[in-house]
Kinemage of the C-alpha trace (Angstrom):
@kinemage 1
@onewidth
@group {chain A} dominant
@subgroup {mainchain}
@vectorlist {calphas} color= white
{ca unk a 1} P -20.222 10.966 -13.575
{ca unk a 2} L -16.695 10.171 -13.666
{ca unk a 3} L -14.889 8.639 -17.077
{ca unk a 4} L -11.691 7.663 -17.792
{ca unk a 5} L -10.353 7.391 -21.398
{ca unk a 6} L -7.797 6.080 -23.465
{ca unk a 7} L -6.453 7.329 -26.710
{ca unk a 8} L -6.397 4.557 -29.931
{ca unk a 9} L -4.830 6.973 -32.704
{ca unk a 10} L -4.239 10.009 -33.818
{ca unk a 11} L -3.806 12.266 -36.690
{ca unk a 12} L -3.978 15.843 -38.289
{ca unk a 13} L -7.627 17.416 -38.779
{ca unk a 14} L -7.588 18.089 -42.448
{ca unk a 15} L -9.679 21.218 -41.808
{ca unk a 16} L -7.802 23.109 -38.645
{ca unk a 17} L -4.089 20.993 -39.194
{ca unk a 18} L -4.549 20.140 -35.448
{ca unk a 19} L -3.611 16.977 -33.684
{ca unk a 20} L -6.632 15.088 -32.640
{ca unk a 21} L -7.479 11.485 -31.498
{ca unk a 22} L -9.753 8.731 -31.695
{ca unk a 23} L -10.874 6.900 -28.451
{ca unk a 24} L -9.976 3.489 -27.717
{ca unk a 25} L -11.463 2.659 -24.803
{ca unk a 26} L -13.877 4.421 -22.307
{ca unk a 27} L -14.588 3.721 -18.852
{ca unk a 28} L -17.203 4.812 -16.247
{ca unk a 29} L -15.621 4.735 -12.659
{ca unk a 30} L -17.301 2.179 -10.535
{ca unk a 31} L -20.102 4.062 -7.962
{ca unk a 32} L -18.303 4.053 -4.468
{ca unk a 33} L -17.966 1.186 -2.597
{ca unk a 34} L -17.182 -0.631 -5.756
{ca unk a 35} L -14.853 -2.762 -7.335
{ca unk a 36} L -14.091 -1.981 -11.084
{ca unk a 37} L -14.690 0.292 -13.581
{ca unk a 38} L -17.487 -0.331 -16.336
{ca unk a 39} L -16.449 -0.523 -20.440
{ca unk a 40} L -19.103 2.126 -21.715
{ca unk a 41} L -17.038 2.207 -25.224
{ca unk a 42} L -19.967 1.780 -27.488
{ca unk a 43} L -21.951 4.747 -26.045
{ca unk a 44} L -19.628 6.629 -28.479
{ca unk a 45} L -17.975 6.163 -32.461
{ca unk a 46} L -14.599 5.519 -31.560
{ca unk a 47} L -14.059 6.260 -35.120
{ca unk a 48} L -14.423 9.981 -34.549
{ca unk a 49} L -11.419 11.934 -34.543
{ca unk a 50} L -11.899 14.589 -31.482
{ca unk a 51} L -9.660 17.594 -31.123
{ca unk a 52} L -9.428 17.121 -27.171
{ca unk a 53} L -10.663 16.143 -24.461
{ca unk a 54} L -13.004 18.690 -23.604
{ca unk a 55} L -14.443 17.716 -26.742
{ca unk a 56} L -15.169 14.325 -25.900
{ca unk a 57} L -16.725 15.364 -22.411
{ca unk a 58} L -18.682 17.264 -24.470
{ca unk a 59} L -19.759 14.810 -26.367
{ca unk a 60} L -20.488 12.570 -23.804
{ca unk a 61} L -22.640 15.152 -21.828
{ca unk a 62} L -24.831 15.407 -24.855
{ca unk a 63} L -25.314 11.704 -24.982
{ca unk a 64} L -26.325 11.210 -21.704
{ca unk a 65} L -28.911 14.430 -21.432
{ca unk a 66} L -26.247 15.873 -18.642
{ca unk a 67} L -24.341 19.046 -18.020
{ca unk a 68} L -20.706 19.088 -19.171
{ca unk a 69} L -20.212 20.230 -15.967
{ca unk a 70} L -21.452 16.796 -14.617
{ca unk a 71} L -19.142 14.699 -16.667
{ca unk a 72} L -15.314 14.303 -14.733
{ca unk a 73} L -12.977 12.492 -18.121
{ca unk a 74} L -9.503 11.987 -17.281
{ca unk a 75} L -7.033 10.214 -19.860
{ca unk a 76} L -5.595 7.233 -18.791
{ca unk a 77} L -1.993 6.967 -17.568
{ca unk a 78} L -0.109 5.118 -20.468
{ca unk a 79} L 1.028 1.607 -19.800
């Protein structure tokens, strides 16, 4: 399953003093042949600060019962 994710904020974990960032908006690419992508935002707590992206795919594996290896998350290209 392909994702695509943008990034809302970010900030300094308090326990490692690494950057990390919340999520503002994620996307599920449309299945072939389609048009547009799908808002899946509220599969997740965009209030959660993660510490990268492999983190989130992570994450997101877990939710939907996948592999990690399953999930493709790319960060979108900054307007």
């Amino acid at each position: 399953m392909q994702f695509e994710f943008t990034r809302r904020h970010s900030a300094r974990s308090p326990v490692t003093d690494a950057a990390t960032f919340r999520v503002g908006r994620l996307r599920q690419a449309a299945a072939r042949g389609g048009s547009h992508a799908v808002d899946v935002s509220d599969m997740i707590d965009r209030s959660y600060n993660y510490h990268s992206p492999r983190e989130l795919r992570w994450h997101l594996a877990d939710r939907l019962g996948l592999a990690p290896a399953d999930i493709a998350l790319s960060e979108a290209a900054r307007a």
